[in-house]
C-alpha positions in Angstrom: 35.7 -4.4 -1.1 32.9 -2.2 -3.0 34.2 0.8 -4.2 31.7 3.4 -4.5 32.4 6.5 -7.1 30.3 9.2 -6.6 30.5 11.7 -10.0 29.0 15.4 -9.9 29.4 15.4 -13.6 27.3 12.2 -15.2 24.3 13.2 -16.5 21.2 10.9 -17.3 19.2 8.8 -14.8 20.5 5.4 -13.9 18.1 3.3 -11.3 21.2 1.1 -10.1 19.1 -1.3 -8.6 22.3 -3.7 -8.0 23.4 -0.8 -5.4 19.9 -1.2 -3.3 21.4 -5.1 -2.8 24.8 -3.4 -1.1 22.7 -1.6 1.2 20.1 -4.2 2.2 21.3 -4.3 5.5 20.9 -0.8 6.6 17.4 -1.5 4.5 16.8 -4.1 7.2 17.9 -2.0 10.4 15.7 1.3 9.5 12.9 -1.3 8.9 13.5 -2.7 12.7 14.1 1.0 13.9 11.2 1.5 12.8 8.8 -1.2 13.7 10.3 -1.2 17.3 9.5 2.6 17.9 6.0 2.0 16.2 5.0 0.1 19.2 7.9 1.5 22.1 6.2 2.8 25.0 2.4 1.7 24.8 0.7 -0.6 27.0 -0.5 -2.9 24.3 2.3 -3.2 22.2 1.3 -5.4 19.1 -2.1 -5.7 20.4 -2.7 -2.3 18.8 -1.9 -3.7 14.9 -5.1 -6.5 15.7 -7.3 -3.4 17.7 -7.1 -1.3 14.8 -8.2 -3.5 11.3 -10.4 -4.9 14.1 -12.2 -1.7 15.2 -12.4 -0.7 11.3 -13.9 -4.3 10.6 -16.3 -3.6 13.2 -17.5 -0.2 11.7 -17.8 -1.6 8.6 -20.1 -4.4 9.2 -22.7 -2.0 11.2 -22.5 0.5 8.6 -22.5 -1.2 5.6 -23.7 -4.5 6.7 -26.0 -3.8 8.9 -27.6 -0.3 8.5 -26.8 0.2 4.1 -27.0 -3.7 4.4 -24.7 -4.3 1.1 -25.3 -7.5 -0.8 -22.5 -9.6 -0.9 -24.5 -12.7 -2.0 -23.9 -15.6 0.0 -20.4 -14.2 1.4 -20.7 -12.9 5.0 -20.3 -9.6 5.3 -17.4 -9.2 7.8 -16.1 -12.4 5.3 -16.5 -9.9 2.5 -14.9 -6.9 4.1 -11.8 -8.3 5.7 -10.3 -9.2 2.0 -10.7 -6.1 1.0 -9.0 -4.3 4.0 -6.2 -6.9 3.8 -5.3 -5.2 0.6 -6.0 -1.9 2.0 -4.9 -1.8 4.6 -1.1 -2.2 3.9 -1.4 -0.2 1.2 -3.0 2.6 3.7 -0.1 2.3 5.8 3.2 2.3 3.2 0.7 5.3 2.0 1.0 7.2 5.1 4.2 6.7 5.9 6.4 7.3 3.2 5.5 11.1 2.8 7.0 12.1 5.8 10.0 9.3 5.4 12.5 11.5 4.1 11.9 14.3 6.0 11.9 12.3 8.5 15.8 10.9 7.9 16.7 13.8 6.9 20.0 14.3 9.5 21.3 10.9 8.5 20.6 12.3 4.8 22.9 14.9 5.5 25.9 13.4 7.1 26.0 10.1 5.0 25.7 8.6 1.6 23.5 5.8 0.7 20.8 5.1 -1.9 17.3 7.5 -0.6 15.3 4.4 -1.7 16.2 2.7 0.8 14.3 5.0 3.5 10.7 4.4 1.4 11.6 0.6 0.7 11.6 0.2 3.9 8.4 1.3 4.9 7.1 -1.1 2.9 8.7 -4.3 4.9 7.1 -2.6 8.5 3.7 -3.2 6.8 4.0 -6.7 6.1 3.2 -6.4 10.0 -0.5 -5.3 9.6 -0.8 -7.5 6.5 -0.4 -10.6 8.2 -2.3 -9.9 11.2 -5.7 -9.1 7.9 -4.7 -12.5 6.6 -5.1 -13.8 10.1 -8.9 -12.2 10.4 -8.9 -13.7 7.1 -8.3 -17.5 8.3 -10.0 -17.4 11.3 -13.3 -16.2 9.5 -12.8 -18.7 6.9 -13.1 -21.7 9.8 -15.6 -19.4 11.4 -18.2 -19.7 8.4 -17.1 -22.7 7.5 -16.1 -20.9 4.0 -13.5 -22.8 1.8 -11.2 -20.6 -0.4 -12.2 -20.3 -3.8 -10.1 -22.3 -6.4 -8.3 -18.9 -7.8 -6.5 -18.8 -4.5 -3.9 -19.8 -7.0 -3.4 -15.8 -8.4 -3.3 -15.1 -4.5 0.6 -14.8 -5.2 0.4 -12.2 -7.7 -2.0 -10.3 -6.4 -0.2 -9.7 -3.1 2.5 -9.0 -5.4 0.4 -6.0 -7.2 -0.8 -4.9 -4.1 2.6 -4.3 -3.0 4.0 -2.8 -6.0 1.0 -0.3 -5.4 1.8 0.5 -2.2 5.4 1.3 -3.3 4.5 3.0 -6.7 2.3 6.2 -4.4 4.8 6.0 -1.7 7.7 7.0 -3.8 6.2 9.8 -5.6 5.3 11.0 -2.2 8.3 10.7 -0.8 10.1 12.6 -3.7 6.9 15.6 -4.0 7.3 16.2 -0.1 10.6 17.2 -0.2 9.9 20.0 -2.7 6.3 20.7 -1.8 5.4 20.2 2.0 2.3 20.5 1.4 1.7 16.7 0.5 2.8 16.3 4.7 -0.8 17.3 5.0 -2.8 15.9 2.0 -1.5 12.6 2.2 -4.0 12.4 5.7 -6.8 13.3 3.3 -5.8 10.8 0.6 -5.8 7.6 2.8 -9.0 8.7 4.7 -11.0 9.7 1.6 -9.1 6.6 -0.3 -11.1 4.2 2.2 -14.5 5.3 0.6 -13.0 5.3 -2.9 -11.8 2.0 -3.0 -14.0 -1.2 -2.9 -13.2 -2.4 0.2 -16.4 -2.6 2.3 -18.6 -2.6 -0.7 -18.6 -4.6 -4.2 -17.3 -1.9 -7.0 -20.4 -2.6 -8.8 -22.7 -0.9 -6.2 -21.0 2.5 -7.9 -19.9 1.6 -11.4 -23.2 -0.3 -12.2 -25.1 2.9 -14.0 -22.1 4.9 -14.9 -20.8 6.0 -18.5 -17.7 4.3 -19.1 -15.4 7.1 -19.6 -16.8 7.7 -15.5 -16.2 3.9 -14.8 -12.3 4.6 -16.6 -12.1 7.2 -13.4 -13.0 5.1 -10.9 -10.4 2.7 -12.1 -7.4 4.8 -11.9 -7.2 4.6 -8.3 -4.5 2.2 -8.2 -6.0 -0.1 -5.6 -9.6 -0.8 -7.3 -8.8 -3.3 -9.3 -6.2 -4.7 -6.6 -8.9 -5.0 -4.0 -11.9 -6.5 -6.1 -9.3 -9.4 -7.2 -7.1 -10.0 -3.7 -11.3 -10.6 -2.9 -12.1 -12.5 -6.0 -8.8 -15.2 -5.6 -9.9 -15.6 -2.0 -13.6 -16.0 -2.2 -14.2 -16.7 -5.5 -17.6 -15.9 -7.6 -17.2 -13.5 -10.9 -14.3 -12.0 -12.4 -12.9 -9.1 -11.7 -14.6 -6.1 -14.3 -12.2 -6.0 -17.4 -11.3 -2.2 -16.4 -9.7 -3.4 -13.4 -6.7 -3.8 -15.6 -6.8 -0.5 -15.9 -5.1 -0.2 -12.0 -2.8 -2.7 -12.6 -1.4 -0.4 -16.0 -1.5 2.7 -13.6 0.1 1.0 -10.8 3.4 -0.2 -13.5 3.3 3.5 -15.2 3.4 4.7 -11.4 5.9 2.6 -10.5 8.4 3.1 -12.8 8.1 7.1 -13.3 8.3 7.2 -9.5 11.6 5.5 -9.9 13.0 7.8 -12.2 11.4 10.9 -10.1 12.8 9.9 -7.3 16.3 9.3 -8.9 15.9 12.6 -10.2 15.3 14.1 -6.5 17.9 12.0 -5.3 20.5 14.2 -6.6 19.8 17.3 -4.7 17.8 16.1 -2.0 20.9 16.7 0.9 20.1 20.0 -0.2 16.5 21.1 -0.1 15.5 18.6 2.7 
C-alpha cells in the first residue's frame, strides 16, 4: 500500500513526478468528468467539436483566402489553414481552460489531498478531442485535393509533441497566476482571441516578419506557438523550412514549461488556502 507523508516542515521544491503516476486514475476520471459535461445537455453533442474548427475554417478561407487572398503557393488555401488550426486549436482550448481549472475544483481542493497537477493535466487529455477531429479536416482535404503529405511527415511526432508541451507550459502558469490574481479569469479570453491573429495560422509567418528588424522578428517568435504552427504545417505539407528563429518558441516553450512546474509546486503548498 502507498503511504503518503505529508510534512509542513520540508523546505525546497520537489516536482515528484513519480506521485502524478499514483494518481493517474483520478487524472483519467476528472478528464471524463469533464469531457462528458462539455457536451451534456446540447442537441448536437459531438457535432459541436466538428461545427466549430469548421465555422473558423470557413471564416478563414473568405477572409484571408478569398478577400486578403494570401499566397500559399500551390497549397490550397483551406489545405493551408487547417494545419495551422490543428496546432491551434488545441493549444486554444488547454489555453482556455486551465485558468479557471483550479478555481474551478476548488471544493474537492479543500476536502482532499492529491497532486493540483493533476486538475491542469487533465485539461490537456479533453483536447485531444478537438485535435483529432483538425487531423480529420486534415485527411479528408488531403484526398480532396489530391495532396500527398510531404516526406517530413516523419517530425509529425515531435511536433505534436511540442505542440502539446506548449499547450501545457501556458496552462500551468495560468492555473497557478489565477489563484492569486483573478484577474487572469478575464485576460486569458483576450489572450486566445488576440493569440489567433498573432500566430501563423491562417497566414504564412513571412507575410509579417518579411520587412522587420530582427530584434522585431525575435518578438514575434516568443509566442510559443509560432514556431509550433509554421512546422506542424511544414512536416504535413512540405516546401521550405521553418525560419531559424522558430527555435526560438521551442526554447520558450521548455523555459515555460519547466518554471511553470516549479511555480505551480510553489502555489501548490498554500493553494487550499487562498483558493
Amino acid at each position: 500500500m502507498y503511504r503518503l507523508v505529508i510534512d509542513a516542515n520540508k523546505r525546497g521544491l520537489n516536482l515528484n513526478l513519480r506521485e502524478l503516476l499514483q494518481y493517474r486514475d483520478l487524472f483519467l476520471i476528472l478528464a471524463y468528468r469533464d469531457l462528458r459535461v462539455r457536451y451534456a445537455q446540447t442537441f448536437l453533442g459531438l457535432l459541436w467539436a466538428v461545427i466549430q474548427p469548421l465555422a473558423t475554417l470557413v471564416i478563414f478561407t473568405l477572409v484571408f483566402g478569398r478577400a486578403i487572398k494570401v499566397d500559399t503557393g500551390d497549397i490550397p488555401y483551406p489545405l493551408f489553414a487547417v494545419c495551422g488550426m490543428a496546432a491551434w486549436s488545441y493549444f486554444a482550448f488547454v489555453l482556455g481552460q486551465s485558468g479557471n481549472s483550479v478555481i474551478s475544483s476548488q471544493e474537492m481542493i479543500k476536502k482532499i489531498y492529491f497532486p493540483r497537477l493533476v486538475i491542469p493535466l487533465s485539461k490537456a487529455l479533453v483536447g485531444f478531442v478537438d485535435f483529432l477531429i483538425a487531423l480529420l479536416f486534415i485527411v479528408i482535404l488531403l484526398f480532396f485535393y489530391n495532396y500527398s503529405p510531404s516526406s517530413n511527415i516523419v517530425f509529425f511526432p515531435f511536433y505534436v509533441v511540442a505542440c502539446i508541451v506548449s499547450a501545457l507550459s501556458v496552462g500551468i502558469w495560468l492555473s497557478a497566476l489565477t489563484i492569486r490574481f483573478r484577474d487572469f479569469q478575464h485576460i486569458v479570453p483576450f489572450l486566445v482571441q488576440f493569440g489567433l491573429y498573432a500566430t501563423p495560422v491562417g497566414y504564412p509567418a513571412e507575410i509579417v516578419t518579411s520587412n522587420l528588424p530582427q530584434w522585431a522578428i525575435f518578438l514575434y517568435y516568443l509566442n510559443p506557438l509560432a514556431g509550433i504552427a509554421e512546422g506542424f504545417r511544414w512536416t504535413i505539407l512540405g516546401g521550405e523550412m521553418p525560419s531559424q528563429y522558430s527555435y526560438i518558441s521551442l526554447i520558450i516553450v521548455l523555459i515555460l514549461f519547466v518554471s511553470g512546474l516549479f511555480y505551480f509546486r510553489k502555489v501548490e503548498k498554500i493553494m487550499a488556502d487562498i483558493v
